[in-house]
PDB file with SEQRES, HELIX, SHEET and CRYST1 records, atoms N, CA, C and O in Angstrom:
SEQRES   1 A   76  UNK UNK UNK UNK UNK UNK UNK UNK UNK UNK UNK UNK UNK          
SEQRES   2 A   76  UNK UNK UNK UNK UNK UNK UNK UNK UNK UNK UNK UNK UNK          
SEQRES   3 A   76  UNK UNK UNK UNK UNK UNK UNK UNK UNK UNK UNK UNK UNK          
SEQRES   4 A   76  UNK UNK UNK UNK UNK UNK UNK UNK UNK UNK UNK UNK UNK          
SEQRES   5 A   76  UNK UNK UNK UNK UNK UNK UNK UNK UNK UNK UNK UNK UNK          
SEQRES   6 A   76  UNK UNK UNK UNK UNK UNK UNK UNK UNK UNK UNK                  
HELIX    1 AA1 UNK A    3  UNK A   13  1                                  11    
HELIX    2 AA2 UNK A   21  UNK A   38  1                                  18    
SHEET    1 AA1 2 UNK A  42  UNK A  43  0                                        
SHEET    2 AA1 2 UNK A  49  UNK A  50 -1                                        
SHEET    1 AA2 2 UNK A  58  UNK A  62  0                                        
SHEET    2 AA2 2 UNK A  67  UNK A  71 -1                                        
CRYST1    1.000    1.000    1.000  90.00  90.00  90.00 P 1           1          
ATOM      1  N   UNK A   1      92.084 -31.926 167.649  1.00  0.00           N  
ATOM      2  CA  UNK A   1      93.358 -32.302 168.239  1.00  0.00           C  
ATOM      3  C   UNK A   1      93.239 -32.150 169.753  1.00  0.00           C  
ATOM      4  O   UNK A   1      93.062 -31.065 170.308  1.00  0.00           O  
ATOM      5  N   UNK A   2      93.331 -33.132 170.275  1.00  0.00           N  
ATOM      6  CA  UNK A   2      93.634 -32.686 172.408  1.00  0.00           C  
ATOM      7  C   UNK A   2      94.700 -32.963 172.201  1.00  0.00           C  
ATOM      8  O   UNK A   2      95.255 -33.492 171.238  1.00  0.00           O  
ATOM      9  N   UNK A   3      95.263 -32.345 173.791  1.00  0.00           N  
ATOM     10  CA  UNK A   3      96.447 -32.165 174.273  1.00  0.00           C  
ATOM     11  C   UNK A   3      97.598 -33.302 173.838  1.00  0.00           C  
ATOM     12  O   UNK A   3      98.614 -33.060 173.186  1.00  0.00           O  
ATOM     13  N   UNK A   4      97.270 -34.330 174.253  1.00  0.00           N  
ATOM     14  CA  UNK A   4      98.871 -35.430 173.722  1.00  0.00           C  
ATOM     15  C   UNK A   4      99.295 -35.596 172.466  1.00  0.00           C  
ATOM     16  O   UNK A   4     100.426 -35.948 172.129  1.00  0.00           O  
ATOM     17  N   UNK A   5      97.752 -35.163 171.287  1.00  0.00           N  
ATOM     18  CA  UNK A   5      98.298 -35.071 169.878  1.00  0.00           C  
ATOM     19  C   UNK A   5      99.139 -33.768 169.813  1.00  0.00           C  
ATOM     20  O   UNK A   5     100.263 -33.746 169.311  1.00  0.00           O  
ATOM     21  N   UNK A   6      98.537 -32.705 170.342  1.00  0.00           N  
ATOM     22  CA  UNK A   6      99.206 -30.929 170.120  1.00  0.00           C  
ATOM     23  C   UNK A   6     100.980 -31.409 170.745  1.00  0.00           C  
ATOM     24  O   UNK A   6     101.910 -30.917 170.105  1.00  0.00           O  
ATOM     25  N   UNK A   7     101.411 -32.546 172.222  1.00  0.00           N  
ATOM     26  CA  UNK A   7     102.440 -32.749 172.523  1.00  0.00           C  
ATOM     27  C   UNK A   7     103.154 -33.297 171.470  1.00  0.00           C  
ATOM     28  O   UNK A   7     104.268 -32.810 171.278  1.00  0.00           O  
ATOM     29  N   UNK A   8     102.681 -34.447 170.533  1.00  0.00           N  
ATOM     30  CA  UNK A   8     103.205 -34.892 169.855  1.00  0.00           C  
ATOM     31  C   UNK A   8     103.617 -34.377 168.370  1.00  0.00           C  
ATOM     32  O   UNK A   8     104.415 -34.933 167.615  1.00  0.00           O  
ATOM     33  N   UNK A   9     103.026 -33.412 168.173  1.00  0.00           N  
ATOM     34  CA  UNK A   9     103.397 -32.111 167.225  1.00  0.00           C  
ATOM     35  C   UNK A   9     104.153 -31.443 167.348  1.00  0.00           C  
ATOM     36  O   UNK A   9     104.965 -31.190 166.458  1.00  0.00           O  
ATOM     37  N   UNK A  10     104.157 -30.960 168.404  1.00  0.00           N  
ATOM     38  CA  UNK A  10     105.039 -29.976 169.322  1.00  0.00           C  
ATOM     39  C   UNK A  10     106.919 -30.845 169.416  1.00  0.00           C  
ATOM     40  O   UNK A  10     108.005 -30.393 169.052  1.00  0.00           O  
ATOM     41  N   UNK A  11     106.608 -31.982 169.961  1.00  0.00           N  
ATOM     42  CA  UNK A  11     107.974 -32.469 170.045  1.00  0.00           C  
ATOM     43  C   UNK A  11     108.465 -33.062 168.862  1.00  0.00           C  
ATOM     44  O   UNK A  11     109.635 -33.444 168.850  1.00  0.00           O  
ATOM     45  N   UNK A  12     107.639 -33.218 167.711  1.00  0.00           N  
ATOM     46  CA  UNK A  12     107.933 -33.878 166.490  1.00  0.00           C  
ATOM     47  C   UNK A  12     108.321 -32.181 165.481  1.00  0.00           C  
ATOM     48  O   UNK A  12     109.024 -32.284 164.475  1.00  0.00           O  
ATOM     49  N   UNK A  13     107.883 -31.029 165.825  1.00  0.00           N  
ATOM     50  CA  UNK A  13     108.381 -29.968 165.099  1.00  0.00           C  
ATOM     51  C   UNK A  13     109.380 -29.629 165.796  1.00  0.00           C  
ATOM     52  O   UNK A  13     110.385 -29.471 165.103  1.00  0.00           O  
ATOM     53  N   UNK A  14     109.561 -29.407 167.143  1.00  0.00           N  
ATOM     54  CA  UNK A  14     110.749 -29.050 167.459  1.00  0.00           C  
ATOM     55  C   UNK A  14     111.611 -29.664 168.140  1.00  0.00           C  
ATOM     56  O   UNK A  14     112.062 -29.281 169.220  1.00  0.00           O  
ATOM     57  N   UNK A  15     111.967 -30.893 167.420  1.00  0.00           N  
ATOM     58  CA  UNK A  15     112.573 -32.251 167.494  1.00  0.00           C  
ATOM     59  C   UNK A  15     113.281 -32.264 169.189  1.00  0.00           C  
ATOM     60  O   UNK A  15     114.467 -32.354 169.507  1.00  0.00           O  
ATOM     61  N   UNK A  16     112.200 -32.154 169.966  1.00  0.00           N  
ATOM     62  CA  UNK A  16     111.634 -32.421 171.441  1.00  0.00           C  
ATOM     63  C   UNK A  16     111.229 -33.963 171.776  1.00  0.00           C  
ATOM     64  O   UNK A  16     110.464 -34.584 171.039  1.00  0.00           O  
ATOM     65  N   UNK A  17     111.934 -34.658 173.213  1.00  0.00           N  
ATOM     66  CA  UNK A  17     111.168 -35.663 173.787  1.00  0.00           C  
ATOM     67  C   UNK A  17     109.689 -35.438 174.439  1.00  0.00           C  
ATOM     68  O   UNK A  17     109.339 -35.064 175.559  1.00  0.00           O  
ATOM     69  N   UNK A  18     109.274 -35.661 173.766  1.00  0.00           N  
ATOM     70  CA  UNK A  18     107.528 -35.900 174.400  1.00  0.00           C  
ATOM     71  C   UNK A  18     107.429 -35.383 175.620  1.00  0.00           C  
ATOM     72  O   UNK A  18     106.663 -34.429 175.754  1.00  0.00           O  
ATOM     73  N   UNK A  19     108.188 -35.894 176.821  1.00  0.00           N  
ATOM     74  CA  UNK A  19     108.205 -35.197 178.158  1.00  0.00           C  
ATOM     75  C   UNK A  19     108.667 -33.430 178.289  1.00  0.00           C  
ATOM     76  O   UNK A  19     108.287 -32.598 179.113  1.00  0.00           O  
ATOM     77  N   UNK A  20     109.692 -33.276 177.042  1.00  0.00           N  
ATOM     78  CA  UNK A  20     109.908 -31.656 177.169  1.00  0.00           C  
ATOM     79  C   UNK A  20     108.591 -30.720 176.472  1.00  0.00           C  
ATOM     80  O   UNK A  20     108.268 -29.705 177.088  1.00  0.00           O  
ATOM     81  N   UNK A  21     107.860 -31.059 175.227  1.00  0.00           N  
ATOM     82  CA  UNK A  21     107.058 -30.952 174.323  1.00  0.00           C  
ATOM     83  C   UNK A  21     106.080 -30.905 175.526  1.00  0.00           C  
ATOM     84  O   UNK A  21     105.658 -29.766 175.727  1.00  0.00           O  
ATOM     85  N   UNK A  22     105.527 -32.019 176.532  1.00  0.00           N  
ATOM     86  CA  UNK A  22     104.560 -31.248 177.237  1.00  0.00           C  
ATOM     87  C   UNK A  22     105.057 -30.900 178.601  1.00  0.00           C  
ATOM     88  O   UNK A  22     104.128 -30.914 179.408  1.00  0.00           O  
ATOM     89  N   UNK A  23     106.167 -30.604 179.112  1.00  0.00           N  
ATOM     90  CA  UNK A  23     106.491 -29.344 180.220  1.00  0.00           C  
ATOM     91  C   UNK A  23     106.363 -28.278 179.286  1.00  0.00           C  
ATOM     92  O   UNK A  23     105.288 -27.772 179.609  1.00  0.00           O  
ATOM     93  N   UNK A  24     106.803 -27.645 178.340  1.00  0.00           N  
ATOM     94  CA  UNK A  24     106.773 -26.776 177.606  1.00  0.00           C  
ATOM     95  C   UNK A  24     105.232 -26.180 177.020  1.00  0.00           C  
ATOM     96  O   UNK A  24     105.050 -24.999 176.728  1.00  0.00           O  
ATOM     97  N   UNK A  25     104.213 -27.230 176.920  1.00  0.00           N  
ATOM     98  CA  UNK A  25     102.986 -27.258 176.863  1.00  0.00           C  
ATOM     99  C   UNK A  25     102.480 -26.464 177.971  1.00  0.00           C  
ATOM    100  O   UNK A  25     102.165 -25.274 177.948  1.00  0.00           O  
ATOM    101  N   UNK A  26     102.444 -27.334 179.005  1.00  0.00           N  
ATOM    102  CA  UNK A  26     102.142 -26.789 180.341  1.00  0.00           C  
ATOM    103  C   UNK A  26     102.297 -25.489 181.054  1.00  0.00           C  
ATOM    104  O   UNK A  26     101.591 -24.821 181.809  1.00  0.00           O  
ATOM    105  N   UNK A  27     103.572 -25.373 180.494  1.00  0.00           N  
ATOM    106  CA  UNK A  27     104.489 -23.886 181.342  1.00  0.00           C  
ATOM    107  C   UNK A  27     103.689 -22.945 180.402  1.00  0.00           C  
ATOM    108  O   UNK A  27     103.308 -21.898 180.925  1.00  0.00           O  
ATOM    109  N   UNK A  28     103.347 -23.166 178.994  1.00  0.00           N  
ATOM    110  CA  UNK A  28     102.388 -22.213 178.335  1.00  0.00           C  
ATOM    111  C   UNK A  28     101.339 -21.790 178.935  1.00  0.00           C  
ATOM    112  O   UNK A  28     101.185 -20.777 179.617  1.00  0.00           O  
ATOM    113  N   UNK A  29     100.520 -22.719 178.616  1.00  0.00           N  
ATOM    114  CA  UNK A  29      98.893 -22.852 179.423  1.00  0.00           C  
ATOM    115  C   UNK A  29      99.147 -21.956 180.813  1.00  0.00           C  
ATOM    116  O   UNK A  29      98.537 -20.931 181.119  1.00  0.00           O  
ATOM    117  N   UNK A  30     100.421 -22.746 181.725  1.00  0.00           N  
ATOM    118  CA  UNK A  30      99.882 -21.872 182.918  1.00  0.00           C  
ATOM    119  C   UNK A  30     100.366 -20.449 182.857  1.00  0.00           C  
ATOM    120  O   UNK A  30      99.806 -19.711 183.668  1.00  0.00           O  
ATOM    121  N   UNK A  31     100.974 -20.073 182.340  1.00  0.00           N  
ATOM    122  CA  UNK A  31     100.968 -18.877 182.181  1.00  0.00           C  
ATOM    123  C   UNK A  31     100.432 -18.012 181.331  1.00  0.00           C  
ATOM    124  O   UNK A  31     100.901 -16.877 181.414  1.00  0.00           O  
ATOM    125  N   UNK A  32      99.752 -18.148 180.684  1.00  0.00           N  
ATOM    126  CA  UNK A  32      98.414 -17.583 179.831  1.00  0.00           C  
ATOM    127  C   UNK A  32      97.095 -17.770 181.084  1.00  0.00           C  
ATOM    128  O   UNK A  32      96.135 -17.003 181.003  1.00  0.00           O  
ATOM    129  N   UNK A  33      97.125 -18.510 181.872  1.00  0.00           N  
ATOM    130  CA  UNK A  33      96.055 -18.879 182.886  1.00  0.00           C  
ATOM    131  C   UNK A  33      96.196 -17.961 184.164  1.00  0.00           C  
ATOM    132  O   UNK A  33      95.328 -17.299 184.732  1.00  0.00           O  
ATOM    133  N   UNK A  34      97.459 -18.102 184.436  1.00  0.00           N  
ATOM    134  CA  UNK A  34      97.987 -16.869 185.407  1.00  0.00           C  
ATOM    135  C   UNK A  34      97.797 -15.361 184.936  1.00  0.00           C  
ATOM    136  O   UNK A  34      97.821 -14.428 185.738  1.00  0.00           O  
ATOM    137  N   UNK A  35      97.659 -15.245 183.944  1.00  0.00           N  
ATOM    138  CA  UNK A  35      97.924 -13.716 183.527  1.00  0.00           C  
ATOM    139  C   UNK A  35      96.292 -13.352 183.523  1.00  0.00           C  
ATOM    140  O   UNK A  35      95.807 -12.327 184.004  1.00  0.00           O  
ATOM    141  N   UNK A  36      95.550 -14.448 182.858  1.00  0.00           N  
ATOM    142  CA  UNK A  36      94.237 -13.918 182.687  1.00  0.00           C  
ATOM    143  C   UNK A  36      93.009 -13.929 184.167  1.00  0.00           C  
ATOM    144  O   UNK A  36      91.924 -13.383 184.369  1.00  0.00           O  
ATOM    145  N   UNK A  37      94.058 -15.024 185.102  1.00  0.00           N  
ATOM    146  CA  UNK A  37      93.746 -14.757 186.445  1.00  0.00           C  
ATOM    147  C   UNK A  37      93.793 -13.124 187.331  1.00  0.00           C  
ATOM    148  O   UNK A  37      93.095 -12.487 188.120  1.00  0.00           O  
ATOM    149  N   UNK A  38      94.602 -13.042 186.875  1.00  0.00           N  
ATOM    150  CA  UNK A  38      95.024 -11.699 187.563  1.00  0.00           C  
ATOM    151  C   UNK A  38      94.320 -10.493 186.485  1.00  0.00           C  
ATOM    152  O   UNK A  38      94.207  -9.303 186.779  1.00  0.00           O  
ATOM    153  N   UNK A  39      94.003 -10.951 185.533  1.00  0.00           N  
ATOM    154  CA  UNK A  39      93.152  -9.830 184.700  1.00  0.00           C  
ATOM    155  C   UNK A  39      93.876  -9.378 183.528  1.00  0.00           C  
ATOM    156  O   UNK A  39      93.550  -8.278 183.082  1.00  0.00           O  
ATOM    157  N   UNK A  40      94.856 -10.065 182.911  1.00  0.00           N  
ATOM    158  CA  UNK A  40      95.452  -8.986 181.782  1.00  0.00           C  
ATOM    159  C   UNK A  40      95.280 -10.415 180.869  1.00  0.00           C  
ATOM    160  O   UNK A  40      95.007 -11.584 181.142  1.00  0.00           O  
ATOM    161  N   UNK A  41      95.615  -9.610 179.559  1.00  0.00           N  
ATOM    162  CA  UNK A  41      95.078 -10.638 178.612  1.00  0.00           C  
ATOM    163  C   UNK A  41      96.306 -10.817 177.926  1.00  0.00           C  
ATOM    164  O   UNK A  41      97.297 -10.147 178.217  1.00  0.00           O  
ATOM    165  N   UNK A  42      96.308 -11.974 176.729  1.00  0.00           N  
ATOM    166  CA  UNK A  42      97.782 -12.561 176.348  1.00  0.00           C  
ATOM    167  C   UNK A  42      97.090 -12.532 174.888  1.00  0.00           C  
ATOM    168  O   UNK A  42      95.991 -12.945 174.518  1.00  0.00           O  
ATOM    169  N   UNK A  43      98.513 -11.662 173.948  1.00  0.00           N  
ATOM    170  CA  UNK A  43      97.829 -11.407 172.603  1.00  0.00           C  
ATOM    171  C   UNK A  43      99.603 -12.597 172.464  1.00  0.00           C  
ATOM    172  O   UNK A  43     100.613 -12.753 173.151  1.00  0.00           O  
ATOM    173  N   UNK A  44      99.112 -13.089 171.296  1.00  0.00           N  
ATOM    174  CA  UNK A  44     100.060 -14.064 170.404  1.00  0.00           C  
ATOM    175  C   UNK A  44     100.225 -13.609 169.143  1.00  0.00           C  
ATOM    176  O   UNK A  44     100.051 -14.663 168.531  1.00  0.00           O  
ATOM    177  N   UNK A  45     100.468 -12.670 168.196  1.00  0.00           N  
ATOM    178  CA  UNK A  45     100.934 -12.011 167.096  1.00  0.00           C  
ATOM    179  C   UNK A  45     100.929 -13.642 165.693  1.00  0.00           C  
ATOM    180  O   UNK A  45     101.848 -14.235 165.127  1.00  0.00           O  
ATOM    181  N   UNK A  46      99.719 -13.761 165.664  1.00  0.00           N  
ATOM    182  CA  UNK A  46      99.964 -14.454 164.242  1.00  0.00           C  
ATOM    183  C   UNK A  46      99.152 -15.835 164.905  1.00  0.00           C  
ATOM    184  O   UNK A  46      99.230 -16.893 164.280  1.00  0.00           O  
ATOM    185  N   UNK A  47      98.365 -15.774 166.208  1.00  0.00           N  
ATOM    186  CA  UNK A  47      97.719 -16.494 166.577  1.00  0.00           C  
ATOM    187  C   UNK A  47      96.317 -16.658 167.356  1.00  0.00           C  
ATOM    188  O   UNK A  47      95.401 -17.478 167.280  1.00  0.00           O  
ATOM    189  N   UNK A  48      96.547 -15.565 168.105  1.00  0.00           N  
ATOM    190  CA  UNK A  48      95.056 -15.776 168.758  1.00  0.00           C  
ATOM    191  C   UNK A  48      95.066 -14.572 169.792  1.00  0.00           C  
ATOM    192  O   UNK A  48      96.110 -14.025 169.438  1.00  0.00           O  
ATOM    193  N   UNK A  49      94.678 -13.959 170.629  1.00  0.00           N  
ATOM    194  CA  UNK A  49      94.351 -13.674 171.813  1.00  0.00           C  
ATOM    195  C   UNK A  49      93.254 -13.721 173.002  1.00  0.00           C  
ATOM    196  O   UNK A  49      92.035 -13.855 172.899  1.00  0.00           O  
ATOM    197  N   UNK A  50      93.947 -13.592 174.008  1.00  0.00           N  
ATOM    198  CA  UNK A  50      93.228 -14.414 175.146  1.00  0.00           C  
ATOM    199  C   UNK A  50      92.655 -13.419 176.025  1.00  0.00           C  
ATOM    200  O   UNK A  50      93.348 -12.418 176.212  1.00  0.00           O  
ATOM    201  N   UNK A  51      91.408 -13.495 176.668  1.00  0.00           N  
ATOM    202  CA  UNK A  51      91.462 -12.076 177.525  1.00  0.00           C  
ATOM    203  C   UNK A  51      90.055 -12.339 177.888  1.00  0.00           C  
ATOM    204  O   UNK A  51      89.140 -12.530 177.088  1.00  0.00           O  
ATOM    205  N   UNK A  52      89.968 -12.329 179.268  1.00  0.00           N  
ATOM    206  CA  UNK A  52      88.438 -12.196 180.629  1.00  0.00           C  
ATOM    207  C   UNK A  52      87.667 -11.191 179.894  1.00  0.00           C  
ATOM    208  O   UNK A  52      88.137 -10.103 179.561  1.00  0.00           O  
ATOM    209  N   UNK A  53      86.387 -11.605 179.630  1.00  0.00           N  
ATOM    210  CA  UNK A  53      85.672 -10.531 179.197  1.00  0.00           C  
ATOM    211  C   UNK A  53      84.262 -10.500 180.472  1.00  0.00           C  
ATOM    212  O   UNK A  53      84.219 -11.406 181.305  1.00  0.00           O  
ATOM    213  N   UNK A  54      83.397  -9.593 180.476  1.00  0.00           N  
ATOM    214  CA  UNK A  54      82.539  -9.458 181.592  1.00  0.00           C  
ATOM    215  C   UNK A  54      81.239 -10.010 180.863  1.00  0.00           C  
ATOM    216  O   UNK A  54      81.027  -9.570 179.733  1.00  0.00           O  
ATOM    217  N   UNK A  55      80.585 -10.686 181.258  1.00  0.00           N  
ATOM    218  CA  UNK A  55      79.307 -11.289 180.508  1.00  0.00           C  
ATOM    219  C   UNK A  55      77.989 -10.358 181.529  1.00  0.00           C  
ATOM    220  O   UNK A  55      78.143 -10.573 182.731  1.00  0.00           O  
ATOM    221  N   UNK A  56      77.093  -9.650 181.283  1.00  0.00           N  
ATOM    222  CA  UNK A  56      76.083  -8.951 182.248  1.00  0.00           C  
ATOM    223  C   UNK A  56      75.082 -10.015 182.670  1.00  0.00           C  
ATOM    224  O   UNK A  56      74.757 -11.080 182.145  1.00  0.00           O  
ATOM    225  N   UNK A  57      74.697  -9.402 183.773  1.00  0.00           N  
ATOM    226  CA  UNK A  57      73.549 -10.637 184.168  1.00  0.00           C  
ATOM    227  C   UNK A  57      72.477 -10.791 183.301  1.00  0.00           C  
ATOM    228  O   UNK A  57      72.642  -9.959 182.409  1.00  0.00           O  
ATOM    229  N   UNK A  58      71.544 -11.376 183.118  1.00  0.00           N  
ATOM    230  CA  UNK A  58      69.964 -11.516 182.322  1.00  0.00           C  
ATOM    231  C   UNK A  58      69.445 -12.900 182.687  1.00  0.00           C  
ATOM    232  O   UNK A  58      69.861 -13.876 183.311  1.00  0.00           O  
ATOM    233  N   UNK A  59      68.009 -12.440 181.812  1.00  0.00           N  
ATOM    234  CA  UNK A  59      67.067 -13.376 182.081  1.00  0.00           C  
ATOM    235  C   UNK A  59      67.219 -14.160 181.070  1.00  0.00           C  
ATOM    236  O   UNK A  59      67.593 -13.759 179.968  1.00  0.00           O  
ATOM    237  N   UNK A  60      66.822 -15.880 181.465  1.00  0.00           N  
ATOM    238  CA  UNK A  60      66.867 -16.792 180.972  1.00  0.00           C  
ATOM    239  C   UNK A  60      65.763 -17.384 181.308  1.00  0.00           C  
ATOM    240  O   UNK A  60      65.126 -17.160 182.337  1.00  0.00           O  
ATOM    241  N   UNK A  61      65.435 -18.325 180.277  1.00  0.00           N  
ATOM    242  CA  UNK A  61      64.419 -19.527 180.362  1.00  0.00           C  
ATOM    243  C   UNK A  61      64.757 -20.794 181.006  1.00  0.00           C  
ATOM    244  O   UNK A  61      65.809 -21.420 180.879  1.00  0.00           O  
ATOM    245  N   UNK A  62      63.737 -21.095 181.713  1.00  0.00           N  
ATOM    246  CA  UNK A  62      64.498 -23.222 182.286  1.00  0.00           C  
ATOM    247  C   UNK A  62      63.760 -23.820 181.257  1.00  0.00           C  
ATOM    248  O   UNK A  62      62.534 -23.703 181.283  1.00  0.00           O  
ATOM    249  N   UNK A  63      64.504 -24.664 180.031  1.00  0.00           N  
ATOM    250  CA  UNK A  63      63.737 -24.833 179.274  1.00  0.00           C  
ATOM    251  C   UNK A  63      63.085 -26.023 179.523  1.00  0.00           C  
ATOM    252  O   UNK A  63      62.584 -26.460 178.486  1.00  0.00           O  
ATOM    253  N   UNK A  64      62.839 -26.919 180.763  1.00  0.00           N  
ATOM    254  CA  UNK A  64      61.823 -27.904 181.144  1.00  0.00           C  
ATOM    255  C   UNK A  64      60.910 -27.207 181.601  1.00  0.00           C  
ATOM    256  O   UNK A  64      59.908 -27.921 181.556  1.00  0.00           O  
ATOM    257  N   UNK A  65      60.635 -26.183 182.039  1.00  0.00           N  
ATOM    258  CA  UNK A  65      59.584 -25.585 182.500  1.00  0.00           C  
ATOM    259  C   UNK A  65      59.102 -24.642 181.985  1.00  0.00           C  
ATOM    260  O   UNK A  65      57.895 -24.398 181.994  1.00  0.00           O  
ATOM    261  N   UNK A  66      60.187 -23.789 181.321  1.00  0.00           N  
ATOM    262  CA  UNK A  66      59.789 -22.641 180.854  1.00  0.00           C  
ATOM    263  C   UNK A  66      59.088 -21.508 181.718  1.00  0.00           C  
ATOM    264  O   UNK A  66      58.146 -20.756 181.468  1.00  0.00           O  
ATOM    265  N   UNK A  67      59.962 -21.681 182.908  1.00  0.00           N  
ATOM    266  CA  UNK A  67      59.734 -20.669 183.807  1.00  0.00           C  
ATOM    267  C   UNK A  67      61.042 -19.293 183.234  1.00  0.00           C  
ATOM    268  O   UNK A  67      61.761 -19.379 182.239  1.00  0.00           O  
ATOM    269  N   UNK A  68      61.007 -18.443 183.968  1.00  0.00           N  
ATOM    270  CA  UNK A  68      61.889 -17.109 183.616  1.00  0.00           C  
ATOM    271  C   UNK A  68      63.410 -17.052 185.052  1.00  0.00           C  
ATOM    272  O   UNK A  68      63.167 -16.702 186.207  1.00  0.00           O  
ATOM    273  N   UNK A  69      64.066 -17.246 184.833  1.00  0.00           N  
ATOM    274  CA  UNK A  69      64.985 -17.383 186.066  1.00  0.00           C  
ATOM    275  C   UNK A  69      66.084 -16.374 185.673  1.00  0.00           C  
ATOM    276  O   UNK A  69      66.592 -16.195 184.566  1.00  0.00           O  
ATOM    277  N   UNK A  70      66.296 -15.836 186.699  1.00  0.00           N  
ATOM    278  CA  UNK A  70      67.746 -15.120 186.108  1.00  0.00           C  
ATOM    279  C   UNK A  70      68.761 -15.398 186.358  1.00  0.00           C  
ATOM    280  O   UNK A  70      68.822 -16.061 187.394  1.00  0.00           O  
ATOM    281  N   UNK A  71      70.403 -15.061 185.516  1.00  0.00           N  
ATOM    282  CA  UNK A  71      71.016 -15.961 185.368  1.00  0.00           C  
ATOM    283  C   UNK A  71      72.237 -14.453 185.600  1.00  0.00           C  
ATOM    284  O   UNK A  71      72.295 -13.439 184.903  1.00  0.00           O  
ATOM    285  N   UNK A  72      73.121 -14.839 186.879  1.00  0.00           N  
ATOM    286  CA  UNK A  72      74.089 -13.979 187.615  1.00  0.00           C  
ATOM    287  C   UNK A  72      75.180 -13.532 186.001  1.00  0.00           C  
ATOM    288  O   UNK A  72      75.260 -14.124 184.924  1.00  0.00           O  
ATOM    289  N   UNK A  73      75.779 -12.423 186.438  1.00  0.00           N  
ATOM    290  CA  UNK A  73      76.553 -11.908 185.672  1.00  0.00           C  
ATOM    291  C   UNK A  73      77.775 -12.750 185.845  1.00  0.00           C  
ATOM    292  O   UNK A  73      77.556 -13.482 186.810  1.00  0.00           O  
ATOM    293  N   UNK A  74      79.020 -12.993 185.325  1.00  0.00           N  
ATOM    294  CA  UNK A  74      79.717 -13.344 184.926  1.00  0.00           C  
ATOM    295  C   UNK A  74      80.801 -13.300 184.776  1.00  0.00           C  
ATOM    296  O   UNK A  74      80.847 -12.136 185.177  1.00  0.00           O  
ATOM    297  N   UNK A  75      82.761 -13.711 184.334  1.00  0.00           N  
ATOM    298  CA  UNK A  75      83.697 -13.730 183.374  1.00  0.00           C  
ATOM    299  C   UNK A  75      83.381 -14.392 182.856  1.00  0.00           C  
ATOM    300  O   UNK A  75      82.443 -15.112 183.200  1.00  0.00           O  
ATOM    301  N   UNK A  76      84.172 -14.522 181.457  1.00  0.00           N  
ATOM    302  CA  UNK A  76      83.818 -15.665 180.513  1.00  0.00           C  
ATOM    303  C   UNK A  76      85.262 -14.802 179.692  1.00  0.00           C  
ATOM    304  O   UNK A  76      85.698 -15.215 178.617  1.00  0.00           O  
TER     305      UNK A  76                                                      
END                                                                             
């Protein structure tokens, strides 16, 4: 499903015009995006949770060469 089908779900369950279904979309996203910007994470009770985790640096392969390169630490 991308985004204009999830809108069209969204305004077809909660018998929403398409244009409110995705402001309402949107105002989600960015604020789940804002929160995890600033570092705190967004739990949804019966859905998912969201949250910056720290990935450590390491070594990696270039796999055309198969040289050893290392590869910077991270969010993710």
């Amino acid at each position: 499903m991308n985004k204009s089908e999830l809108i069209d779900a969204i305004a077809s369950a909660a018998n929403l015009s398409k244009a409110d279904a995705g402001r309402a979309l949107n105002a989600t996203t960015d604020a789940i995006t804002g929160a995890m910007a600033s570092g705190d994470g967004v739990q949804l009770t019966g859905f998912g949770s969201f949250v910056v985790r720290d990935r450590a640096a390491r070594t990696g392969r270039n796999p055309q060469t198969g040289a050893s390169i290392q590869i910077k630490a991270s969010k993710v």
